[in-house]
C-alpha positions as protocol buffer text, in pm:
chain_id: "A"
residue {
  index: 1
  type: UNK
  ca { x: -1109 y: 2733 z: 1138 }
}
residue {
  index: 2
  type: UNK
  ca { x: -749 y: 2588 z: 1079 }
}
residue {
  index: 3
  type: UNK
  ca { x: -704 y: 2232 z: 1157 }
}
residue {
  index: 4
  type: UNK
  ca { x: -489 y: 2109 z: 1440 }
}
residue {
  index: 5
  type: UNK
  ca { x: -237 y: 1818 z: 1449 }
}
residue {
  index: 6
  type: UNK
  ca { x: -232 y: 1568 z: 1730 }
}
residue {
  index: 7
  type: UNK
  ca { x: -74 y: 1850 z: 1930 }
}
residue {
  index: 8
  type: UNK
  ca { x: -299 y: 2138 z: 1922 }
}
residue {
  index: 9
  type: UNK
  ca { x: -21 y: 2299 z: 1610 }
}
residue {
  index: 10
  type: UNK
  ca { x: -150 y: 2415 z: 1309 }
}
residue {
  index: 11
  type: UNK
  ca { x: 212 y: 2410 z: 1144 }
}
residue {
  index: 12
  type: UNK
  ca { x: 226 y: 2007 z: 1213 }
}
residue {
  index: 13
  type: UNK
  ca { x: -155 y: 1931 z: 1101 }
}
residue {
  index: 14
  type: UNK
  ca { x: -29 y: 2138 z: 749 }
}
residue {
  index: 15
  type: UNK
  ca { x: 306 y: 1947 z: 721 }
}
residue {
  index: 16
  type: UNK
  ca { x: 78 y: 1633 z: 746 }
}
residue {
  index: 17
  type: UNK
  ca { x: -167 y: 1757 z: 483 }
}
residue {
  index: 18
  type: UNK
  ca { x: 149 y: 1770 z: 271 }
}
residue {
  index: 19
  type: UNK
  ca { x: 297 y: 1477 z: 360 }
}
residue {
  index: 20
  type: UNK
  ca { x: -30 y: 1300 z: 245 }
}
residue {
  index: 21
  type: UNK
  ca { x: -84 y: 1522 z: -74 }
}
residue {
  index: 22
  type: UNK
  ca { x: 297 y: 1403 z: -158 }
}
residue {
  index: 23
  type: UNK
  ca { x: 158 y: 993 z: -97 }
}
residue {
  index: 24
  type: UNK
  ca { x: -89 y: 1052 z: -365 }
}
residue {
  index: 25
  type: UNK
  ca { x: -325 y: 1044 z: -96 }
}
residue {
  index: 26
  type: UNK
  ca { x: -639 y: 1325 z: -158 }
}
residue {
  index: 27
  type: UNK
  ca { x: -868 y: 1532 z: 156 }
}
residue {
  index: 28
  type: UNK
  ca { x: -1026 y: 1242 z: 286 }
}
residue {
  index: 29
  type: UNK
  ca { x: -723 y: 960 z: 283 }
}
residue {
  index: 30
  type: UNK
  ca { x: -818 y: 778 z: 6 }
}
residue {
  index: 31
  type: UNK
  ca { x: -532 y: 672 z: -176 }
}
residue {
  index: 32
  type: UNK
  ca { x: -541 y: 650 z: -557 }
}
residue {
  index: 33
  type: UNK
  ca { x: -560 y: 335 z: -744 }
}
residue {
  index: 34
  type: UNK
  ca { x: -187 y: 410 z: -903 }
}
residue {
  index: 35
  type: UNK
  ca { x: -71 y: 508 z: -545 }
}
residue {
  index: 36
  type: UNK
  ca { x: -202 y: 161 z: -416 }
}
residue {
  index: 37
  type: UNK
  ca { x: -51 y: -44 z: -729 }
}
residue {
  index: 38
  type: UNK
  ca { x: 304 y: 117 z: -630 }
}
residue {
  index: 39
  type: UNK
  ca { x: 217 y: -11 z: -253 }
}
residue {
  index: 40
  type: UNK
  ca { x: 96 y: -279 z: -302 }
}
residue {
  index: 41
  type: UNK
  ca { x: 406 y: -425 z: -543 }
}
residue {
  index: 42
  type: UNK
  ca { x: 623 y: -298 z: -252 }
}
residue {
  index: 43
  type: UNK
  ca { x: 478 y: -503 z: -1 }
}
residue {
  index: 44
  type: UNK
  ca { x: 489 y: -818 z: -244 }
}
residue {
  index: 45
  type: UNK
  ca { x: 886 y: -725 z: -316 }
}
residue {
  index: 46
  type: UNK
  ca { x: 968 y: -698 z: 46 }
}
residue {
  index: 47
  type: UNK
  ca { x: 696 y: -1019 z: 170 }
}
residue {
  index: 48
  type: UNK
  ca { x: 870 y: -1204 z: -129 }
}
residue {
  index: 49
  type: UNK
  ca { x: 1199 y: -1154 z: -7 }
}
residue {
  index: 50
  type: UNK
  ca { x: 1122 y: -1231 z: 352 }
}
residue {
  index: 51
  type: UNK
  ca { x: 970 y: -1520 z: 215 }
}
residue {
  index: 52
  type: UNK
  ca { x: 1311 y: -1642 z: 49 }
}
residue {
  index: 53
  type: UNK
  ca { x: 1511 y: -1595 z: 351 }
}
residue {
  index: 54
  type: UNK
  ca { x: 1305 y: -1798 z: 540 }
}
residue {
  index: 55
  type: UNK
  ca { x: 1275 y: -2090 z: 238 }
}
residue {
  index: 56
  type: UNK
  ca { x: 1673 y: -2064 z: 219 }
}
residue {
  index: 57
  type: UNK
  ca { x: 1743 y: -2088 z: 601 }
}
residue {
  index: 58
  type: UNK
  ca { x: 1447 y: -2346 z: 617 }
}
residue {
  index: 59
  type: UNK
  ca { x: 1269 y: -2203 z: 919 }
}
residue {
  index: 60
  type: UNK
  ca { x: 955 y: -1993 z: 952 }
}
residue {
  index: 61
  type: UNK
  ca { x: 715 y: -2284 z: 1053 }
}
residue {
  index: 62
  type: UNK
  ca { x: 376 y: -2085 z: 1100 }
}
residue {
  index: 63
  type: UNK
  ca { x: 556 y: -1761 z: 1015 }
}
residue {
  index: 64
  type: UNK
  ca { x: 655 y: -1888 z: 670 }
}
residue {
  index: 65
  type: UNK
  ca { x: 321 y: -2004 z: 585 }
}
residue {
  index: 66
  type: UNK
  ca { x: 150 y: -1676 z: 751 }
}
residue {
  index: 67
  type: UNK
  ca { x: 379 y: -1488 z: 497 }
}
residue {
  index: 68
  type: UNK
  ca { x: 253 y: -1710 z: 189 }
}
residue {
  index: 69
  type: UNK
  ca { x: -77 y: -1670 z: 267 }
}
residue {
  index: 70
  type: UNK
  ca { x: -38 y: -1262 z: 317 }
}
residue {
  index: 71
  type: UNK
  ca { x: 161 y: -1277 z: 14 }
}
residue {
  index: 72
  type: UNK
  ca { x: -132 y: -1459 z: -153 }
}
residue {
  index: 73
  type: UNK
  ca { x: -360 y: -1194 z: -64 }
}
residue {
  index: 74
  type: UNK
  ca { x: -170 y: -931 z: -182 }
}
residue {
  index: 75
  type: UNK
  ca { x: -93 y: -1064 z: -512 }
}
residue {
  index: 76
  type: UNK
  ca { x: -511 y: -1077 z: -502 }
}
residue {
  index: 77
  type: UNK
  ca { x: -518 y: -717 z: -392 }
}
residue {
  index: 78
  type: UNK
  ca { x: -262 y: -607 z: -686 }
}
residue {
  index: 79
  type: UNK
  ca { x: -474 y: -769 z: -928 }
}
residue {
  index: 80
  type: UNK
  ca { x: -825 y: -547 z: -858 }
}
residue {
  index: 81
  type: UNK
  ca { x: -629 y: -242 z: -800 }
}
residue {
  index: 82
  type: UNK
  ca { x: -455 y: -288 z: -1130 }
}
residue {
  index: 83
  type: UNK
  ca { x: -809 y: -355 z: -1317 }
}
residue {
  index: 84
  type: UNK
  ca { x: -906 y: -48 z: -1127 }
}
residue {
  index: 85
  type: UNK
  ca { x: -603 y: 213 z: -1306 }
}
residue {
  index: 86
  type: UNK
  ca { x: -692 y: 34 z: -1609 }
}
residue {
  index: 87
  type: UNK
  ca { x: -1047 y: 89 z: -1597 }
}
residue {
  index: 88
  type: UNK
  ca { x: -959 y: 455 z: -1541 }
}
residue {
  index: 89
  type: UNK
  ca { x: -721 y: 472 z: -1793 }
}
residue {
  index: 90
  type: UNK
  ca { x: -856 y: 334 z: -2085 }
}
residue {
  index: 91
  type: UNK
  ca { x: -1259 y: 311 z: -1998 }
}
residue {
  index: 92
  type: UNK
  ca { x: -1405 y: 38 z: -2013 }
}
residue {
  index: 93
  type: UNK
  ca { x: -1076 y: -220 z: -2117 }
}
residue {
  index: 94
  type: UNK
  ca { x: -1063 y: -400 z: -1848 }
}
């Protein structure tokens, strides 16, 4: 049985299979630790920046401290996911 995309077309449900292969993500949508490290440092990059702008205009308010915090949590994030690759990498070096 082929699988369908959200419109009942086989074509769109394989161009979406690719799409996802391309993302480093596998079958089931689980992205790979490398894949996430790359994400993850280009969510910082663009929270970090967003973070400036609102530091150098000095507004924000609840949205400047809602990006600190998210940005806190990422930079939390990037650190297991990057004891993850290394675990894979090298064994047991992390």
């Amino acid at each position: 049985m082929v699988p369908l995309g959200p419109d009942g077309d086989a074509a769109a449900a394989a161009a979406a299979t690719h799409r996802g292969a391309a993302a480093g993500v596998d079958r089931v949508g689980v992205m790979s630790p490398t894949d996430e490290v790359t994400r993850l440092l280009r969510r910082i990059q663009a929270l970090t920046l967003e973070v400036a702008e609102h530091e150098a205009q000095k507004t924000g308010g609840r949205e400047l401290e809602a990006k600190k915090l998210a940005l806190e949590q990422l930079r939390r994030r990037l650190a297991g996911a990057s004891r993850r690759v290394a675990h894979d990498d090298l064994g047991n070096a992390a």
